[in-house]
Backbone bond lengths (Angstrom), bond angles and torsions (degrees), N, CA, C in turn:
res aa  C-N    CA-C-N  psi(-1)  N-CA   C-N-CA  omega(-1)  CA-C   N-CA-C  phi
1 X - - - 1.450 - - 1.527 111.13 -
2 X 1.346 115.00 -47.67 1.564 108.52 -174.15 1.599 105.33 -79.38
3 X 1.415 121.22 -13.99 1.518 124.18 164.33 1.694 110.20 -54.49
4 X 0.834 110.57 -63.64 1.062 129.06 174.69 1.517 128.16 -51.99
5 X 1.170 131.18 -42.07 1.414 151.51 144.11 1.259 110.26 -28.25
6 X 2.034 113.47 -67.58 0.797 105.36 -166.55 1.758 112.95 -99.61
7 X 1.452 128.13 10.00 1.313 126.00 125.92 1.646 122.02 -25.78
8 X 1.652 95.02 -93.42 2.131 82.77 165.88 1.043 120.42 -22.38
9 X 1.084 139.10 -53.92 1.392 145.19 -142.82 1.710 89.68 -70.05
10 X 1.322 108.06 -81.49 1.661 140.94 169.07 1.453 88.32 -9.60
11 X 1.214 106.73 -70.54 1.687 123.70 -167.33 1.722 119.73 -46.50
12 X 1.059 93.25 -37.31 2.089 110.99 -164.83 1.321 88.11 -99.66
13 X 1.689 135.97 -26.32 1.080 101.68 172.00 1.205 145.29 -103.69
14 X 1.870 103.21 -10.81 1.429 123.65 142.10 1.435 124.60 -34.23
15 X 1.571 116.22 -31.09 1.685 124.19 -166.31 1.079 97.86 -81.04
16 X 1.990 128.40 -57.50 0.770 142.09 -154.10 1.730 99.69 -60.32
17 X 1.325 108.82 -33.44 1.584 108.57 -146.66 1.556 111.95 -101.75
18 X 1.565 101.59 -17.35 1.775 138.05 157.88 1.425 105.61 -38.25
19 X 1.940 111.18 113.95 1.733 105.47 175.93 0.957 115.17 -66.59
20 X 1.614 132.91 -6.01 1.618 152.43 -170.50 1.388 93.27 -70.84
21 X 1.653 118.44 -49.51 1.751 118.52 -157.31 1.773 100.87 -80.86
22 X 1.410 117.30 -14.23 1.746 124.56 -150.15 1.754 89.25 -74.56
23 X 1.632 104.04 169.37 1.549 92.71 -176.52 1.526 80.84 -160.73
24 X 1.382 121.64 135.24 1.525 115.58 158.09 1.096 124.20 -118.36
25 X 1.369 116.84 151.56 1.418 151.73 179.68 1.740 112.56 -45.64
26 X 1.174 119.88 116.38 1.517 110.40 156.61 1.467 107.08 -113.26
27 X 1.451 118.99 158.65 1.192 115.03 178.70 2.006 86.57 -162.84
28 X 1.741 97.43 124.57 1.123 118.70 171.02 1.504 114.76 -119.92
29 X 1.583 116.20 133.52 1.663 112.14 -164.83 1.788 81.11 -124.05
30 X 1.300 96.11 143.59 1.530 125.16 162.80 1.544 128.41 -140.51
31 X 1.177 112.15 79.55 1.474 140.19 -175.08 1.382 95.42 62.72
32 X 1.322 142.05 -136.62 1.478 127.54 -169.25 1.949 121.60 -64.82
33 X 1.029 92.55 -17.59 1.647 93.88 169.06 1.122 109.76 -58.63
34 X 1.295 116.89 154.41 1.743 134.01 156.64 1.208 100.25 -146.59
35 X 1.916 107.59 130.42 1.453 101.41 161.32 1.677 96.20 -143.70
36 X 1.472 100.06 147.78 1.376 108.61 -154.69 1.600 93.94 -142.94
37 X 1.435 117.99 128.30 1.866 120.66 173.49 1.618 97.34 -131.10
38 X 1.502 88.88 169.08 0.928 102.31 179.62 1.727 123.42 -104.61
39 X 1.108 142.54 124.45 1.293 136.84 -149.70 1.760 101.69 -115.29
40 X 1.070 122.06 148.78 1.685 123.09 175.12 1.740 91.46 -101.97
41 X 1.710 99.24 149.14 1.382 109.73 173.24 1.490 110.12 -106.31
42 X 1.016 114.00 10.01 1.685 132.76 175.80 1.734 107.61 -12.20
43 X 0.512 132.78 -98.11 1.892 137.53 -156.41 1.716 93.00 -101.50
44 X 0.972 129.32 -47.26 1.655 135.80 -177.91 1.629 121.12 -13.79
45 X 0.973 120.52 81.92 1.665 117.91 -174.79 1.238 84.66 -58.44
46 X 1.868 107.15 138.66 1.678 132.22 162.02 1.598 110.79 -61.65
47 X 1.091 117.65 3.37 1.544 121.20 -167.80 1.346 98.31 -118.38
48 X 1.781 132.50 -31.31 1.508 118.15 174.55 1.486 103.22 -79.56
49 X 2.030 124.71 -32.36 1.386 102.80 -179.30 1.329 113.66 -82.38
50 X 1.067 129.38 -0.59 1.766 140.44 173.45 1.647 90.75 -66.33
51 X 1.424 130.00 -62.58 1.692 129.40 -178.87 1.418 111.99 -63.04
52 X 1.147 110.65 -55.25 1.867 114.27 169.02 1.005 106.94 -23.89
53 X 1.918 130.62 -70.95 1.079 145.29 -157.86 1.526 102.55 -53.22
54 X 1.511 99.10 -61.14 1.509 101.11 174.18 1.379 136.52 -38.68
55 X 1.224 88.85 -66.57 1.756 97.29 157.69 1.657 123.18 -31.44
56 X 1.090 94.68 -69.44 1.834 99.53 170.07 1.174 122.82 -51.67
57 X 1.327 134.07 -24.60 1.391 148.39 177.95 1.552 103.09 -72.41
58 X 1.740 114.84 -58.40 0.987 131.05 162.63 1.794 108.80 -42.33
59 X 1.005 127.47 -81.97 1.416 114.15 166.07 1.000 131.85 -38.29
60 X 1.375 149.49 -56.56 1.212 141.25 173.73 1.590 100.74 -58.85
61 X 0.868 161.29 -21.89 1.747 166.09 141.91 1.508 100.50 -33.96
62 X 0.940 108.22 -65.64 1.424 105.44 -159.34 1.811 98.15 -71.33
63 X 1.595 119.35 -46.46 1.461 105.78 -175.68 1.835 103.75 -65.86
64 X 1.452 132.51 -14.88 1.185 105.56 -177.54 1.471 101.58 -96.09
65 X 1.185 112.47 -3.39 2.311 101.11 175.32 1.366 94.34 -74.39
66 X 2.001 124.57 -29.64 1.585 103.80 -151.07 1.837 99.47 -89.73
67 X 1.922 105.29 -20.53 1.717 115.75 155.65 1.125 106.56 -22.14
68 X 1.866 99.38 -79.78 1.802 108.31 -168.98 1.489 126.52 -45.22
69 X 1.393 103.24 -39.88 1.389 97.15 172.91 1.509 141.30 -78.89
70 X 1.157 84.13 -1.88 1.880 108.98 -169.49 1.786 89.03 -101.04
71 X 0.907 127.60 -9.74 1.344 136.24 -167.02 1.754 110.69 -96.77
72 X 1.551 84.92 -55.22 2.382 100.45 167.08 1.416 95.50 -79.81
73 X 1.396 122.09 -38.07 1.393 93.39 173.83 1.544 128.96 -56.06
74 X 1.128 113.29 -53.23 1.727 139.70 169.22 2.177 92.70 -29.15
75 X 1.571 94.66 -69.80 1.391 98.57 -155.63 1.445 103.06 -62.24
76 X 1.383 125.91 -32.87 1.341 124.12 174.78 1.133 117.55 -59.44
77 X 1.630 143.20 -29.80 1.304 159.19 -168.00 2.076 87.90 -80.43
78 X 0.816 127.26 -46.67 1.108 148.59 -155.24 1.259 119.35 -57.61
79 X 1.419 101.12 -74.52 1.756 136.26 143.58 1.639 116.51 -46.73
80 X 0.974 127.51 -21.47 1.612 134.92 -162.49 2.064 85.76 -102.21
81 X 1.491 107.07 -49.34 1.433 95.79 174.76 1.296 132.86 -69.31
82 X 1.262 107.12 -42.43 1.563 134.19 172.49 2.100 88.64 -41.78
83 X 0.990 109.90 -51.34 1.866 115.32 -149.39 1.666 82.86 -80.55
84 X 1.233 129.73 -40.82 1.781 124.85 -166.23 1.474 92.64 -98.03
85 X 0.997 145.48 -4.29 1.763 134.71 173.78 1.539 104.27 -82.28
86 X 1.620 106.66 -34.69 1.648 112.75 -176.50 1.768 100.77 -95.30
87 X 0.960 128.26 11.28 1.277 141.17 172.26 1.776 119.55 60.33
88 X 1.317 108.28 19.82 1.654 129.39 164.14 1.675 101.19 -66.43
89 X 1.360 92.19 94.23 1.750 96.59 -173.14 1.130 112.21 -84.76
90 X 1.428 103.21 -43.97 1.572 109.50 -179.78 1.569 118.69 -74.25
91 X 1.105 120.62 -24.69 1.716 137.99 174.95 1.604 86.86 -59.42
92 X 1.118 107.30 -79.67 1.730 117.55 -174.29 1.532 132.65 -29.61
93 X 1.546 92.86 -33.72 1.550 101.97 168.73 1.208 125.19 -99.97
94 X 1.818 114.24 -16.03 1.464 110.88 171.97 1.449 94.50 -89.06
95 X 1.236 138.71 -39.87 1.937 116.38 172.35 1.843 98.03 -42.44
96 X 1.042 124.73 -51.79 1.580 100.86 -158.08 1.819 112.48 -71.94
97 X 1.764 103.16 -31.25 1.555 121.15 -174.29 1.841 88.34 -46.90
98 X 1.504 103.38 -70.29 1.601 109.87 -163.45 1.220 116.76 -48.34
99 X 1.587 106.53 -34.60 2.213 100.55 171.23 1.175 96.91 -91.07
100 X 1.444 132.63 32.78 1.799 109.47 173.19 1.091 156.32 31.39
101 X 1.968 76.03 48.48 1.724 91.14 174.03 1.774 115.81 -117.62
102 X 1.324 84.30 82.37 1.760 97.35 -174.25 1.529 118.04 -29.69
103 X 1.462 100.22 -23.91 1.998 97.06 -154.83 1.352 98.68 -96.74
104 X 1.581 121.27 -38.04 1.512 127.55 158.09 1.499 110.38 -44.71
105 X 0.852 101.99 -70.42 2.130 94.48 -174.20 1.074 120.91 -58.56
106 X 1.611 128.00 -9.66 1.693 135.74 124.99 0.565 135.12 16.02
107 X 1.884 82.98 -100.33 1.425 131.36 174.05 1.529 112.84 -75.74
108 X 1.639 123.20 -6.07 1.925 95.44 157.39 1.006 97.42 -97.11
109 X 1.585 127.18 -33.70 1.760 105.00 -177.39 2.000 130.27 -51.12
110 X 1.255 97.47 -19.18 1.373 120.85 171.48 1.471 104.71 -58.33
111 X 1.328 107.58 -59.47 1.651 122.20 -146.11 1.232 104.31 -68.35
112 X 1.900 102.15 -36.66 1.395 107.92 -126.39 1.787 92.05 -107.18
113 X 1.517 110.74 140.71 0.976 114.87 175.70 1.613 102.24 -128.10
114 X 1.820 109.75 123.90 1.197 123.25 173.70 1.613 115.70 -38.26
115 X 2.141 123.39 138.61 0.907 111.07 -169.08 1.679 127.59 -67.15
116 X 1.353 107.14 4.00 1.998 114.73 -167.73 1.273 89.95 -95.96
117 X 1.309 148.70 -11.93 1.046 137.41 -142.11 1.498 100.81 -132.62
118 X 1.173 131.84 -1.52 1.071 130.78 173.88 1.921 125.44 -73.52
């Protein structure tokens, strides 16, 4: 009987202590939300989620450089109107010449009609 006992014992704590049995935690917060599961590390070589990670790092990188630019792009469109609404034609096309956007400074020289001349 106490063989046996302490078999189980042996047994539950080998399982417990087994990287097969381990399981980790995710937990993602979005302004008052939290949601958090629990994941098994079962078969998972530490070396493909070590690259995974990367990867994802790598992705979220790349969508916030193509953010930023969609962002100076935005503000440059912005500034380029602001300069042809007040009829600074020539201001308007050297802001777009200097960020190198050939087809914009074009398109205000097109638009844009100097303010005496209106």
């Amino acid at each position: 009987m106490k063989f046996t006992l302490a078999a189980i014992g042996l047994v539950f704590a080998a399982l417990a202590a087994s990287p097969s049995g381990a399981q980790t935690s995710t937990c993602y917060r979005l302004g008052n939300i939290a949601s958090c599961s629990l994941q098994p590390n079962g078969d998972e070589n530490p070396a493909q989620r070590r690259y995974s990670g990367f990867q994802e790092v790598e992705r979220l990188r790349k969508d916030n450089a193509d953010r930023e630019e969609a962002q100076k792009q935005q503000g440059l469109l912005e500034e380029v109107g602001a300069l042809v609404a007040d009829g600074r034609c020539s201001d308007a096309r050297k802001t777009a010449l200097r960020a190198g956007d050939f087809a914009l400074a074009d398109r205000a020289g097109g638009m844009c009609k100097p303010a005496g001349k209106r």
